[in-house]
PyMOL Python script that loads the backbone (N, CA, C, O; Angstrom):
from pymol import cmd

cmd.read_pdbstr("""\
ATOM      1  N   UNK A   1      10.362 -13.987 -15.104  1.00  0.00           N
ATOM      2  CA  UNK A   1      10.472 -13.010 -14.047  1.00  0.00           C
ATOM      3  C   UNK A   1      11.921 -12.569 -13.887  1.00  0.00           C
ATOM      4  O   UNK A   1      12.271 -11.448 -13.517  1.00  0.00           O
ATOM      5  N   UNK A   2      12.776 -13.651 -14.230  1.00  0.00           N
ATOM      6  CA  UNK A   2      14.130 -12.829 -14.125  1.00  0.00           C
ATOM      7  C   UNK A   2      15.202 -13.059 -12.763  1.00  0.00           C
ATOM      8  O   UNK A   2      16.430 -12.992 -12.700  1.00  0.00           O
ATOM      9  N   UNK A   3      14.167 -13.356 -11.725  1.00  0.00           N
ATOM     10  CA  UNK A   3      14.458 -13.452 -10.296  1.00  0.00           C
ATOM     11  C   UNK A   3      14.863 -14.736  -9.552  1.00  0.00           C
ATOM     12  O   UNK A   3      14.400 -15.746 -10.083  1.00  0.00           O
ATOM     13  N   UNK A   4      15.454 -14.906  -8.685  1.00  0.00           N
ATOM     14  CA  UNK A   4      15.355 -16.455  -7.875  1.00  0.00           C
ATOM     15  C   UNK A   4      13.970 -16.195  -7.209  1.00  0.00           C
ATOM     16  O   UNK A   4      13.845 -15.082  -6.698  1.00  0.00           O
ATOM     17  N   UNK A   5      13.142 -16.863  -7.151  1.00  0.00           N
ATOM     18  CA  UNK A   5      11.667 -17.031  -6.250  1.00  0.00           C
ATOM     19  C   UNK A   5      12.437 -18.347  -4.842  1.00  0.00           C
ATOM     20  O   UNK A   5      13.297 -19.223  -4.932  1.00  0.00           O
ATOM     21  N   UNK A   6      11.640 -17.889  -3.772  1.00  0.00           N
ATOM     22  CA  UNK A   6      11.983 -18.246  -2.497  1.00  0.00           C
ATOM     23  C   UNK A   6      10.542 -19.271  -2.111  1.00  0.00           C
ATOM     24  O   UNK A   6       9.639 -18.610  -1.597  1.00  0.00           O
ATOM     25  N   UNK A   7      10.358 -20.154  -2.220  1.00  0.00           N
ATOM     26  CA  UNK A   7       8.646 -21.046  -1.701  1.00  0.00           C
ATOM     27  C   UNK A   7       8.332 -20.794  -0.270  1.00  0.00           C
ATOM     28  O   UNK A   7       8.911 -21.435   0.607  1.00  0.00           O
ATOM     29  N   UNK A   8       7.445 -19.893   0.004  1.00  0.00           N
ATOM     30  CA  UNK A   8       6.994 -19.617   1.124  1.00  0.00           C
ATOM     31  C   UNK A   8       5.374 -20.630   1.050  1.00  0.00           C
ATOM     32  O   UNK A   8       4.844 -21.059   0.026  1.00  0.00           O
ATOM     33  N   UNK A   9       4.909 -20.784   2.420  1.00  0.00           N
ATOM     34  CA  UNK A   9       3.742 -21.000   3.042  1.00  0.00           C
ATOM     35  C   UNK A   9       3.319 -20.016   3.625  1.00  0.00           C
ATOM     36  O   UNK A   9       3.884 -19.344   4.488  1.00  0.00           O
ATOM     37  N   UNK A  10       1.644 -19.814   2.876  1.00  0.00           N
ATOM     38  CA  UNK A  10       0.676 -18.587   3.972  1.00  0.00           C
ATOM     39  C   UNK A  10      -0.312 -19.392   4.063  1.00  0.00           C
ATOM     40  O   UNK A  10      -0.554 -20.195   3.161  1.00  0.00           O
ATOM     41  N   UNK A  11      -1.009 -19.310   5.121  1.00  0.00           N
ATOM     42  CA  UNK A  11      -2.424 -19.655   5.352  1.00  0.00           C
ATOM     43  C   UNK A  11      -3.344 -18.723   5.495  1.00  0.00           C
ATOM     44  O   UNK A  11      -3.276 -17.934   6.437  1.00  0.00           O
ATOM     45  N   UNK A  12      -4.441 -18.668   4.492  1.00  0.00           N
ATOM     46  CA  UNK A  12      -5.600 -18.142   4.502  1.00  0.00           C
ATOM     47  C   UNK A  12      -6.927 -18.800   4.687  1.00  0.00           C
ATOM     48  O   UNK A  12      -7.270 -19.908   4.275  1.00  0.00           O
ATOM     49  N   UNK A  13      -7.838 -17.649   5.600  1.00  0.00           N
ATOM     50  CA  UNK A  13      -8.962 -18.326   5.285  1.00  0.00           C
ATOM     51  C   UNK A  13      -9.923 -18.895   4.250  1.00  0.00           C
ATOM     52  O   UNK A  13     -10.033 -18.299   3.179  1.00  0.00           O
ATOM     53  N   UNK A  14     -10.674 -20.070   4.497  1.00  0.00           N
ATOM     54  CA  UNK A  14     -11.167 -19.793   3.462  1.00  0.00           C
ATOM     55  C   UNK A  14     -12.009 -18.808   2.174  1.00  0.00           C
ATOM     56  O   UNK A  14     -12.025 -19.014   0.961  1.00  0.00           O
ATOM     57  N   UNK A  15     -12.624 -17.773   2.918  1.00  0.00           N
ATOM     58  CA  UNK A  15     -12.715 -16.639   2.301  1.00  0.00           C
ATOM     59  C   UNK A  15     -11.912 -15.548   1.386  1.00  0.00           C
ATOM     60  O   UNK A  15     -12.211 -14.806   0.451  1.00  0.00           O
ATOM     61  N   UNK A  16     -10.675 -15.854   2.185  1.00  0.00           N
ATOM     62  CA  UNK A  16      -9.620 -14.953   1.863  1.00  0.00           C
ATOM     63  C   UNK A  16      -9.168 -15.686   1.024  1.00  0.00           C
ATOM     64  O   UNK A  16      -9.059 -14.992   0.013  1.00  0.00           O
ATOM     65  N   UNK A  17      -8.743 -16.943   0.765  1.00  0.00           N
ATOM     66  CA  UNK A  17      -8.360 -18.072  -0.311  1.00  0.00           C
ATOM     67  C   UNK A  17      -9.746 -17.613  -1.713  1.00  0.00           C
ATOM     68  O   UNK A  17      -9.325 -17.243  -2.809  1.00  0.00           O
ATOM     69  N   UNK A  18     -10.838 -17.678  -1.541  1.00  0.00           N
ATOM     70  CA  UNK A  18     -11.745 -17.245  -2.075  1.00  0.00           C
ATOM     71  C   UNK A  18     -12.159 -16.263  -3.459  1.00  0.00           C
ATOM     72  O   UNK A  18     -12.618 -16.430  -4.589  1.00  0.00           O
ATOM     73  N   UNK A  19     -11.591 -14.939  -2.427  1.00  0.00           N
ATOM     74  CA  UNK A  19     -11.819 -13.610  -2.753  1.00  0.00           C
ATOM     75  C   UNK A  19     -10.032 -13.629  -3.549  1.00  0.00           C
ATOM     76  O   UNK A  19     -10.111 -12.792  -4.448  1.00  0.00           O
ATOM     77  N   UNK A  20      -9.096 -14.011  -3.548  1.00  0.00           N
ATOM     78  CA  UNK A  20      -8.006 -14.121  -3.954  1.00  0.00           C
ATOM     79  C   UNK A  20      -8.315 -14.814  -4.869  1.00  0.00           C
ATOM     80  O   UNK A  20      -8.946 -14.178  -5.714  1.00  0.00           O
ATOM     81  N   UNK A  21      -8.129 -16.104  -5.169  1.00  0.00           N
ATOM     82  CA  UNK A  21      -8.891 -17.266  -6.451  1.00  0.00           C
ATOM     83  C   UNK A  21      -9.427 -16.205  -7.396  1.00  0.00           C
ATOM     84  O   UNK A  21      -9.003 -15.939  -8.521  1.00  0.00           O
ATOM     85  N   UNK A  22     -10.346 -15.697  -6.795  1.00  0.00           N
ATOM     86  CA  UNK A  22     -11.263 -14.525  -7.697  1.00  0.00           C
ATOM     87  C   UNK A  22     -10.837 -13.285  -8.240  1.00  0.00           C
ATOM     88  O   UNK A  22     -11.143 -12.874  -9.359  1.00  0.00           O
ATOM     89  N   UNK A  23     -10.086 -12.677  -7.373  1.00  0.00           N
ATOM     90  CA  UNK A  23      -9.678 -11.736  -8.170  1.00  0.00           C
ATOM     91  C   UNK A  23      -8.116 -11.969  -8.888  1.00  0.00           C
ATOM     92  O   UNK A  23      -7.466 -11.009  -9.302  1.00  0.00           O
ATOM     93  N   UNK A  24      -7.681 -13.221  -8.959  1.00  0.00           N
ATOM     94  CA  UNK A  24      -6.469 -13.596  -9.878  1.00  0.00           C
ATOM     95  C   UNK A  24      -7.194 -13.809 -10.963  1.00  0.00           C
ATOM     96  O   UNK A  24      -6.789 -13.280 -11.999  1.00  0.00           O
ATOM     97  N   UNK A  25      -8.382 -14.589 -11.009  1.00  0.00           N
ATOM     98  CA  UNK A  25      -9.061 -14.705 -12.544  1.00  0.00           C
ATOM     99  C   UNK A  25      -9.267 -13.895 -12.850  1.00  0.00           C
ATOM    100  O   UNK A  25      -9.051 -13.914 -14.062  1.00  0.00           O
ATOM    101  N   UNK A  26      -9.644 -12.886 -12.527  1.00  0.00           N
ATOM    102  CA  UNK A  26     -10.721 -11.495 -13.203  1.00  0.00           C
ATOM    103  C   UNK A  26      -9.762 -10.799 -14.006  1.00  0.00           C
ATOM    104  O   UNK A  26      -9.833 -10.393 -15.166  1.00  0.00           O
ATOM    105  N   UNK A  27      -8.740 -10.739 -13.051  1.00  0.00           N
ATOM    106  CA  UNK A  27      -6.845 -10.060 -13.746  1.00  0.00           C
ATOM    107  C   UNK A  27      -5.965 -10.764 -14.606  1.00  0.00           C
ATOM    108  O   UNK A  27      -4.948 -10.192 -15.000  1.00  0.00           O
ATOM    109  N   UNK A  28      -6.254 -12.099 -15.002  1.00  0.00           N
ATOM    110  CA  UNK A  28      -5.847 -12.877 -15.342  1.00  0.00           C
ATOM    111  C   UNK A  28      -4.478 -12.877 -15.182  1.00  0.00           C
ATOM    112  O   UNK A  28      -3.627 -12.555 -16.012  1.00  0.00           O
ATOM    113  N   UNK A  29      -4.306 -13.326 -13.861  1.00  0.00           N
ATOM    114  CA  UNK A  29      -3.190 -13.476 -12.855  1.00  0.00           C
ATOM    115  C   UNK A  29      -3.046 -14.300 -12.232  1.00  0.00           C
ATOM    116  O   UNK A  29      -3.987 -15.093 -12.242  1.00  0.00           O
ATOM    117  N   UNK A  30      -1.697 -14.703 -11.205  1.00  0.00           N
ATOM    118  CA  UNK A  30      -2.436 -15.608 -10.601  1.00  0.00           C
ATOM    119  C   UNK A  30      -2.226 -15.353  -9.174  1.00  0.00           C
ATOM    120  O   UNK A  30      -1.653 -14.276  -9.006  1.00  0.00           O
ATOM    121  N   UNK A  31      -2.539 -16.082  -7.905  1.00  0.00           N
ATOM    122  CA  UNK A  31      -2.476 -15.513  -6.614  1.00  0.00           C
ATOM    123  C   UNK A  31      -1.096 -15.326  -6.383  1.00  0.00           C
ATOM    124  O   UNK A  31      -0.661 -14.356  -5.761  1.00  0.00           O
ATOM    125  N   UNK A  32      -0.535 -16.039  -6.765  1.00  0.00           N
ATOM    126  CA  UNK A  32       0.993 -15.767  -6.268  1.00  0.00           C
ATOM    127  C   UNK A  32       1.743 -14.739  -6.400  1.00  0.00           C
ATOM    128  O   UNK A  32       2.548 -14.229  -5.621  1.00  0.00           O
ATOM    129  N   UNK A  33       1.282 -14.343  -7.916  1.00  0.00           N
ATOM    130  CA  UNK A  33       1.788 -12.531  -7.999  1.00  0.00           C
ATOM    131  C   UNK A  33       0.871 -11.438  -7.458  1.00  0.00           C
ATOM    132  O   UNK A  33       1.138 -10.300  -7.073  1.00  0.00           O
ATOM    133  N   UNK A  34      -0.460 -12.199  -7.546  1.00  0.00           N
ATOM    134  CA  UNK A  34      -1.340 -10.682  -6.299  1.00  0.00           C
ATOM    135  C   UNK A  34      -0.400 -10.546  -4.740  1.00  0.00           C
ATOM    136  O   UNK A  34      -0.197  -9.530  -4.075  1.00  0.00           O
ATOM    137  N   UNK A  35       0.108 -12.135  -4.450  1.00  0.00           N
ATOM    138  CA  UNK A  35       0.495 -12.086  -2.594  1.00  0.00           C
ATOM    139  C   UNK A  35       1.861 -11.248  -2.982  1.00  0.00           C
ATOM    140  O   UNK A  35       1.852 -10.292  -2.206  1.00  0.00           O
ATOM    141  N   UNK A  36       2.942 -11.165  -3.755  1.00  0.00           N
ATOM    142  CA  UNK A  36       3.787 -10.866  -4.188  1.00  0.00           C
ATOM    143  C   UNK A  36       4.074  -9.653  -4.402  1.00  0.00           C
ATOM    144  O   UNK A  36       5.047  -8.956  -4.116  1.00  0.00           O
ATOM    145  N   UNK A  37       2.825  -9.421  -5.105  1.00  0.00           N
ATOM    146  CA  UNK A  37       2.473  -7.386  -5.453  1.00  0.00           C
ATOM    147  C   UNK A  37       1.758  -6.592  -4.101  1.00  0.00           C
ATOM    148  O   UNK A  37       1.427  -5.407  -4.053  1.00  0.00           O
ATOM    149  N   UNK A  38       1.656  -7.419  -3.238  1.00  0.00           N
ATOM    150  CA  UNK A  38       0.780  -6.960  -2.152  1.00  0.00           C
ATOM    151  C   UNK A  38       2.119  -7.126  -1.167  1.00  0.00           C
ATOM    152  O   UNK A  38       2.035  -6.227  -0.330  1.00  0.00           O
ATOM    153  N   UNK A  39       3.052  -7.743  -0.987  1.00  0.00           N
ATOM    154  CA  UNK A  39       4.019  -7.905   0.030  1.00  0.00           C
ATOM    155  C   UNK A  39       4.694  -6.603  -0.436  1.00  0.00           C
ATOM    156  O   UNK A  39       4.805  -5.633   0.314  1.00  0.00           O
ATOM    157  N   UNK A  40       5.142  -6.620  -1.717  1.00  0.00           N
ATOM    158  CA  UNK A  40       6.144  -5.362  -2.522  1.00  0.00           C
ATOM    159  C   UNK A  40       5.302  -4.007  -1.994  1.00  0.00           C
ATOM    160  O   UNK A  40       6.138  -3.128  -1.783  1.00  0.00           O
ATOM    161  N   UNK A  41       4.245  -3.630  -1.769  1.00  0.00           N
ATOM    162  CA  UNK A  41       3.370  -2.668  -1.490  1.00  0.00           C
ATOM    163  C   UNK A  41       3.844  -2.321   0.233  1.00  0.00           C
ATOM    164  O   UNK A  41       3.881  -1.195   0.728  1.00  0.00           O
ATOM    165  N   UNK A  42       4.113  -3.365   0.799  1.00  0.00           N
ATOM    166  CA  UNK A  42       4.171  -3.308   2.106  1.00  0.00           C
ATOM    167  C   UNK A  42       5.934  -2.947   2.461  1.00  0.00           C
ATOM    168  O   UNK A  42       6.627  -2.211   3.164  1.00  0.00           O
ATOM    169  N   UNK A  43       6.018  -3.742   1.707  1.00  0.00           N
ATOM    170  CA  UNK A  43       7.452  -3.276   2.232  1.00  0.00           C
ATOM    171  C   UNK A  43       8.289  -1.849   1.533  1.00  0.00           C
ATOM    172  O   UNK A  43       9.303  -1.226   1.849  1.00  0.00           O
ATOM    173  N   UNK A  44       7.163  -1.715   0.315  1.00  0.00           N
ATOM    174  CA  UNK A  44       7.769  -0.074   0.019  1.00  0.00           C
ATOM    175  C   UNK A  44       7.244   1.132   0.851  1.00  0.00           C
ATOM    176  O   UNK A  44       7.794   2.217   1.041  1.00  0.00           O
ATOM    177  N   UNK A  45       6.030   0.670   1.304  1.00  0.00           N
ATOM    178  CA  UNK A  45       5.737   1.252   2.513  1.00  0.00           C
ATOM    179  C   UNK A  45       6.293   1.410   3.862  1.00  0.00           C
ATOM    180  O   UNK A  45       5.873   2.248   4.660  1.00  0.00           O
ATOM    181  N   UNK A  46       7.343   0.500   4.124  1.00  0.00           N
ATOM    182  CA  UNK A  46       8.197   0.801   5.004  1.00  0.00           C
ATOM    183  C   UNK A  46       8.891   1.437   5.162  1.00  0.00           C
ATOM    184  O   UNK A  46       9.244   2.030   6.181  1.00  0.00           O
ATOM    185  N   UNK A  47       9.431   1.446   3.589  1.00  0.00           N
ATOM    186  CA  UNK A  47      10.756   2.102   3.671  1.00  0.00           C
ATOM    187  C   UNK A  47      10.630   3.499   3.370  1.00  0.00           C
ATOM    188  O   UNK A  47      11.462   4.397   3.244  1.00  0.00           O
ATOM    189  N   UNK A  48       9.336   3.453   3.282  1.00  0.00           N
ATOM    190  CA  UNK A  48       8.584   5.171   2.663  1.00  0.00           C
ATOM    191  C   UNK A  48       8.928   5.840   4.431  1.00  0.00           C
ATOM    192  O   UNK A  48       9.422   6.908   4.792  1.00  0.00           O
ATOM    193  N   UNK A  49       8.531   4.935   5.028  1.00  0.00           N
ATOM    194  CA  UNK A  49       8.297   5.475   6.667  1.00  0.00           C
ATOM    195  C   UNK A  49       9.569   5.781   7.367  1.00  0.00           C
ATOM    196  O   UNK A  49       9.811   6.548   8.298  1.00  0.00           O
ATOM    197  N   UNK A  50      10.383   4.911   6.612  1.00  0.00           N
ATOM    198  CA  UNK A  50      11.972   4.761   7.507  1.00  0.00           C
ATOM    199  C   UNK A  50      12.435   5.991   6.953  1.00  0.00           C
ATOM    200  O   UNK A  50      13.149   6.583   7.764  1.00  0.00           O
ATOM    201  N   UNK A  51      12.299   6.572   5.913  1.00  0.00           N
ATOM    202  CA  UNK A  51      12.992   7.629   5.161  1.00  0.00           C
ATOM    203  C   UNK A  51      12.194   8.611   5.579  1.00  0.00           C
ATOM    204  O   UNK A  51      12.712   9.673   5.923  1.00  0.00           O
ATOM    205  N   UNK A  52      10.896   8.456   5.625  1.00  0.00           N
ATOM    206  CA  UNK A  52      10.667  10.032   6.632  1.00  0.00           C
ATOM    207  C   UNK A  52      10.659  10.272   8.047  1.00  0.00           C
ATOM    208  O   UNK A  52      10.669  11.355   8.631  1.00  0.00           O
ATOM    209  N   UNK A  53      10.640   9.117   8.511  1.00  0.00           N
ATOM    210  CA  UNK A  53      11.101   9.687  10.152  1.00  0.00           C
ATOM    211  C   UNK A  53      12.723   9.993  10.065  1.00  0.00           C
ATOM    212  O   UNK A  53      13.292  10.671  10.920  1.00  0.00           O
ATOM    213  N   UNK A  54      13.296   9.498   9.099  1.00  0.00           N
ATOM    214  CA  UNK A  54      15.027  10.345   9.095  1.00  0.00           C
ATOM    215  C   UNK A  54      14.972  11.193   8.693  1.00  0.00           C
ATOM    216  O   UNK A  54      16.023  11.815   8.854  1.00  0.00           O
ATOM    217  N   UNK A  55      13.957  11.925   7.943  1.00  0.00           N
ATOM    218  CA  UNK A  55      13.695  13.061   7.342  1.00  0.00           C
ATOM    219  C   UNK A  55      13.247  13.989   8.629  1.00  0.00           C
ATOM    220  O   UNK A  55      13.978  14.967   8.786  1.00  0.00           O
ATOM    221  N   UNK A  56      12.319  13.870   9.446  1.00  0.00           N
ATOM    222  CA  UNK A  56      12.051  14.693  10.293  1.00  0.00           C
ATOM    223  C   UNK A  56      12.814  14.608  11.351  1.00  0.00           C
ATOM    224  O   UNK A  56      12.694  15.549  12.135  1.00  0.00           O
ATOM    225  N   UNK A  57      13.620  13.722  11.653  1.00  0.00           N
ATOM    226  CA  UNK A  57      14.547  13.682  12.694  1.00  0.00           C
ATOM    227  C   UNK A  57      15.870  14.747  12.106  1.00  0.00           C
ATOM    228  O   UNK A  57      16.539  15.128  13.066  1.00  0.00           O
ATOM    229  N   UNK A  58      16.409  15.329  10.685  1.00  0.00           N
ATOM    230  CA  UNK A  58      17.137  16.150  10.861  1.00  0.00           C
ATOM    231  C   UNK A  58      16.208  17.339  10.897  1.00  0.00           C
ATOM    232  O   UNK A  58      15.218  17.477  10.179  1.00  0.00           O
ATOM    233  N   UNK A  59      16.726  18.352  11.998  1.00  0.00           N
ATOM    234  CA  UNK A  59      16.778  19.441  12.659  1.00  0.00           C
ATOM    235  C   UNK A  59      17.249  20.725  11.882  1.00  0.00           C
ATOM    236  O   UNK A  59      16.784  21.851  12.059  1.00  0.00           O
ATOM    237  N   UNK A  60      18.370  20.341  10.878  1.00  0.00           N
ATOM    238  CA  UNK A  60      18.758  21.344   9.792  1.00  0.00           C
ATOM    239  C   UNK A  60      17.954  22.240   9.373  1.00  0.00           C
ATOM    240  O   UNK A  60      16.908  21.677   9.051  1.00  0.00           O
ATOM    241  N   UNK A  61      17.887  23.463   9.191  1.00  0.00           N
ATOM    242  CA  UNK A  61      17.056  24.322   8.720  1.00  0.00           C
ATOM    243  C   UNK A  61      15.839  24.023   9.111  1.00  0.00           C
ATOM    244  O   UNK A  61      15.199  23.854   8.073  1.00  0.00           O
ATOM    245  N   UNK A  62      15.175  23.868   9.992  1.00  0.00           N
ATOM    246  CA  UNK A  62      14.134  23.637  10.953  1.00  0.00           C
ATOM    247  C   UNK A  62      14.215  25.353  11.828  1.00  0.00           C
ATOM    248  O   UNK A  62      15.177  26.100  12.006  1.00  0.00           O
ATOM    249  N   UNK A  63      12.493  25.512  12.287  1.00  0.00           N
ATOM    250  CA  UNK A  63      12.584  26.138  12.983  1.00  0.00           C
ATOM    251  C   UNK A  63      11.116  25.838  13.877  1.00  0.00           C
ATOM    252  O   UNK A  63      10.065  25.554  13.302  1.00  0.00           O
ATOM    253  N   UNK A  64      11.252  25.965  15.509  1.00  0.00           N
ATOM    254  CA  UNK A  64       9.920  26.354  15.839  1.00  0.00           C
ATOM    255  C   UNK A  64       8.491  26.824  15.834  1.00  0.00           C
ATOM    256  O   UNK A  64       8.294  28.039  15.830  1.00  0.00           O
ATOM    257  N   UNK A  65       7.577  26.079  15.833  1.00  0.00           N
ATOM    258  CA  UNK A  65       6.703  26.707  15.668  1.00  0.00           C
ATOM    259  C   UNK A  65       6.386  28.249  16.150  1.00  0.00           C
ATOM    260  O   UNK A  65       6.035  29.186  15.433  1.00  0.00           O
ATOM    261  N   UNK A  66       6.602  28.243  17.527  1.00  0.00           N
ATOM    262  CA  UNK A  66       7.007  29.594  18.255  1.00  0.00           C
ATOM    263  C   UNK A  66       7.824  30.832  17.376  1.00  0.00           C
ATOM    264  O   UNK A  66       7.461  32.005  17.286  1.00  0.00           O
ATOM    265  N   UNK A  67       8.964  30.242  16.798  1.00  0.00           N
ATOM    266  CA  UNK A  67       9.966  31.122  15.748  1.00  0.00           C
ATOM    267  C   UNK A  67       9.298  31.563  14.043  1.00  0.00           C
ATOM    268  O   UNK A  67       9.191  32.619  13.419  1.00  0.00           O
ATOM    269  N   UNK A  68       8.996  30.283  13.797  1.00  0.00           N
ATOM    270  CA  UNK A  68       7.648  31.027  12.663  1.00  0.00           C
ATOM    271  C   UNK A  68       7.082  31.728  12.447  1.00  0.00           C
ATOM    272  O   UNK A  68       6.970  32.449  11.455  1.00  0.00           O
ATOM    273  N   UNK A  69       6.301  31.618  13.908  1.00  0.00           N
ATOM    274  CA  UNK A  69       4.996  32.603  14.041  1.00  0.00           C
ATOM    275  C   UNK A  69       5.719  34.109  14.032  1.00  0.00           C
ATOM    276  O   UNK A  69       5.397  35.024  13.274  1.00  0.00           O
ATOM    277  N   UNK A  70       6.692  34.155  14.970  1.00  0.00           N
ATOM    278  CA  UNK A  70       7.623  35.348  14.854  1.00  0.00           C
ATOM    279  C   UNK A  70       7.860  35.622  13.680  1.00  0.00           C
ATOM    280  O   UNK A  70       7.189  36.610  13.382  1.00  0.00           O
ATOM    281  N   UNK A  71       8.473  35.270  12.827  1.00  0.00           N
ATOM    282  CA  UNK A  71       8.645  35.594  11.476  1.00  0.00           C
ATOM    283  C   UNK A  71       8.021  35.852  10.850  1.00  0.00           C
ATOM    284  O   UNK A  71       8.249  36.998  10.461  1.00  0.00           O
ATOM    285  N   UNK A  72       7.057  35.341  10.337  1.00  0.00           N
ATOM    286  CA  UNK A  72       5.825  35.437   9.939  1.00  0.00           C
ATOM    287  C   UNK A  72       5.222  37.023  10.023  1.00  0.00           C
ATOM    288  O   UNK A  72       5.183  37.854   9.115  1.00  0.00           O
ATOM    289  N   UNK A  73       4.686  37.173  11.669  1.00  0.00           N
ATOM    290  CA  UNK A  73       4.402  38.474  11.740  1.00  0.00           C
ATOM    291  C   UNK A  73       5.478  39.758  11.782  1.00  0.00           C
ATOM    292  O   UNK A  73       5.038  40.904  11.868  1.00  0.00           O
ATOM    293  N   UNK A  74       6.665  39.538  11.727  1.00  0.00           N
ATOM    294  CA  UNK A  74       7.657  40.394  11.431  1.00  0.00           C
ATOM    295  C   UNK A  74       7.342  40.823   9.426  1.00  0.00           C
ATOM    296  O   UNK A  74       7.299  41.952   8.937  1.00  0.00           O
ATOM    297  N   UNK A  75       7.206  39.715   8.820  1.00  0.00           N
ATOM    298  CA  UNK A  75       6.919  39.726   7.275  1.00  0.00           C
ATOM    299  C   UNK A  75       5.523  40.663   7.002  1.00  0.00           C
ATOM    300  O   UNK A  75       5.453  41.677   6.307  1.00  0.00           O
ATOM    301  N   UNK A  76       4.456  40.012   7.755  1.00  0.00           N
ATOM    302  CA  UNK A  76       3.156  40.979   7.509  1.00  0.00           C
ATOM    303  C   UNK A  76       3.778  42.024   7.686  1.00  0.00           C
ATOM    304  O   UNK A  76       3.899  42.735   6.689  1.00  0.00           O
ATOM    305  N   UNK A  77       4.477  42.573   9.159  1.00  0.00           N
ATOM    306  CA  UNK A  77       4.347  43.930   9.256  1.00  0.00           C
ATOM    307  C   UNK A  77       5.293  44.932   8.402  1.00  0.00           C
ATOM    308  O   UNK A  77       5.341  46.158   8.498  1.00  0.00           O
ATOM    309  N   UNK A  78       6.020  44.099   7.558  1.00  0.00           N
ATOM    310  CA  UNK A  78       6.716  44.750   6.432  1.00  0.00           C
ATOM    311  C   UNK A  78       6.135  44.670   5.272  1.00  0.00           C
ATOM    312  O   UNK A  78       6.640  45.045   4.214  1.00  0.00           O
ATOM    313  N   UNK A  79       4.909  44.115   5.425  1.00  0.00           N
ATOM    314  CA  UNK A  79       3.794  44.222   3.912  1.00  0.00           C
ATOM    315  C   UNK A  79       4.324  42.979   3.099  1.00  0.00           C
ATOM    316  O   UNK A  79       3.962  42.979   1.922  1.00  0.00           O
ATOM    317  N   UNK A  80       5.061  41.986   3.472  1.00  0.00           N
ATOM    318  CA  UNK A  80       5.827  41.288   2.638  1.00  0.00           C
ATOM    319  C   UNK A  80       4.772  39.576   2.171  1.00  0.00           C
ATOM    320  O   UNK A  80       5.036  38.532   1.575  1.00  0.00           O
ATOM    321  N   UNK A  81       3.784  40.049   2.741  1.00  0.00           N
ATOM    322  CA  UNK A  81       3.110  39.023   2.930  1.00  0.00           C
ATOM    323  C   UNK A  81       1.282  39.615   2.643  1.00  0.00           C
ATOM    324  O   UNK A  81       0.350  38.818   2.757  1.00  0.00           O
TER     325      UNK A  81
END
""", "prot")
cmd.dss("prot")
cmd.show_as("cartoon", "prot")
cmd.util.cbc("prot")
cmd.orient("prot")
């Protein structure tokens, strides 16, 4: 892997212990890289979120919905649209 690995404890149910067991065999994998590939999923998902609420928080070249609509029908009525 290349990496330092960190030994964490999770507790699952037994089901969830289960259905994991199972689908590491089927992939011929093992649970530790499914919990691993499933944490990496989550936390790129975060940062997917952190980068677009900074994305919609700049205001730059932004305009109103109200100001759009203006524009917009200023464009039809020049055929531009």
């Amino acid at each position: 892997m290349g990496t330092n690995l960190k030994r964490t404890t999770i507790f699952l149910t037994e089901e969830q212990h289960e259905r994991l067991r199972r689908l590491a065999f089927e992939q011929c994998t093992s649970m530790a890289k499914l919990i691993r590939d499933a944490t990496l999923e989550v936390l790129e998902d975060e940062e997917d979120i952190e980068e677009g609420l900074k994305a919609l928080a700049d205001k730059k070249d932004t305009v109103t919905w109200k100001e759009y609509r203006r524009r917009r029908k200023e464009r039809e009525l020049r055929g531009e649209l």
